[in-house]
N, C-alpha and C positions, 0 to 999 in steps of 0.2 A: 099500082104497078104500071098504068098505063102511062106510056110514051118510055120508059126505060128499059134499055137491055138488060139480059141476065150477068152480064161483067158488071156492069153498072151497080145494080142493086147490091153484088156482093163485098163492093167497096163500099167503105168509109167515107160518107158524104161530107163530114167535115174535114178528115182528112184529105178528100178532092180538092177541096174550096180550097184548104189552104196551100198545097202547092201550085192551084193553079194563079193564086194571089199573089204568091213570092215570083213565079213566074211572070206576070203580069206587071209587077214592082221593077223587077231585071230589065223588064224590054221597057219600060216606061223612063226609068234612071238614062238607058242606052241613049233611046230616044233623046232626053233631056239633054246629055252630053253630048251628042254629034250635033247637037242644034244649037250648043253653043260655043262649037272649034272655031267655028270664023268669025266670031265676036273675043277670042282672048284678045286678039290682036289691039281692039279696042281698051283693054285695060291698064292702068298708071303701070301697076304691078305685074312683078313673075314672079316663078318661085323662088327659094331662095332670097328675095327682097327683105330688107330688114323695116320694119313698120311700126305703128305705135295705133293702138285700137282702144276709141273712147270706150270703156264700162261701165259708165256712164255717175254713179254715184261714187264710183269706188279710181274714178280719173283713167289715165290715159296709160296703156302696158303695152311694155315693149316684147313684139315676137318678129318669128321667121314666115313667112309663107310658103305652105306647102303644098296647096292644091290651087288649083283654078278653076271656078265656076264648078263647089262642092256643092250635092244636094244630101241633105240631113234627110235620110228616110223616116225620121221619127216624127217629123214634121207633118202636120194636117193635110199640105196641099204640094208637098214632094218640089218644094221650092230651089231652083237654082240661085246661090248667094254669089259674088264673084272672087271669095276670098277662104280659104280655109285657112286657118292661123295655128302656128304654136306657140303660145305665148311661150318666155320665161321664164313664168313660175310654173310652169308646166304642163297646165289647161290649153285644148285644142279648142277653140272658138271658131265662129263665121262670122266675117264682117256683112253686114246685108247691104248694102251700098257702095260703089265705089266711089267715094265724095270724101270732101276733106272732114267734115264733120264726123266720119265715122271711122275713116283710116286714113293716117295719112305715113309720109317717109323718115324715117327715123336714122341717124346719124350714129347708134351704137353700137356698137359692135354684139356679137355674141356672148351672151355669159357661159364663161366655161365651168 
């Protein structure tokens, strides 16, 4: 008992941890994104861009870009990538790179 209040004790200590983790995720994502507004400018791409994104074994798909400098919360280390995608066939990807090797500009239009 000692060092806790009596609020304390009658909460739910995993229940605490975890909103104050989704809390701490929120300001952390925040964080990530305002720290990287004055680097879009820096990027080939916008949104909207029509692209073509290696898969490496499965070759090169064509999508739209819909985000910039997307972080994958499911990710181990809450990584800023500089591209969210949607391909095509359907699948929302991230490209980790901004380099020809991993996305480059694509000349097709939309499939309707």
């Amino acid at each position: 008992r000692k060092g806790f209040s009596k609020g304390q004790l009658k909460k739910n200590p995993c229940e605490r941890k975890c909103k104050e983790c989704v809390e701490e995720m929120e300001a952390e994502e925040q964080r990530c994104r305002s720290g990287y507004d004055d680097r879009q400018d820096s990027l080939r791409f916008g949104v909207g861009d029509r692209v073509e994104c290696n898969m490496g074994e499965d070759g090169w798909r064509t999508g739209t870009i819909i985000r910039l400098w997307y972080v994958e919360r499911r990710s181990v280390y809450d990584e800023a990538h500089p591209y969210q995608v949607h391909l095509d066939v359907g699948a929302k990807i991230y490209a980790t790179e901004d380099r020809d090797r991993c996305i480059r500009q694509s000349n097709e239009p939309p499939q309707e």
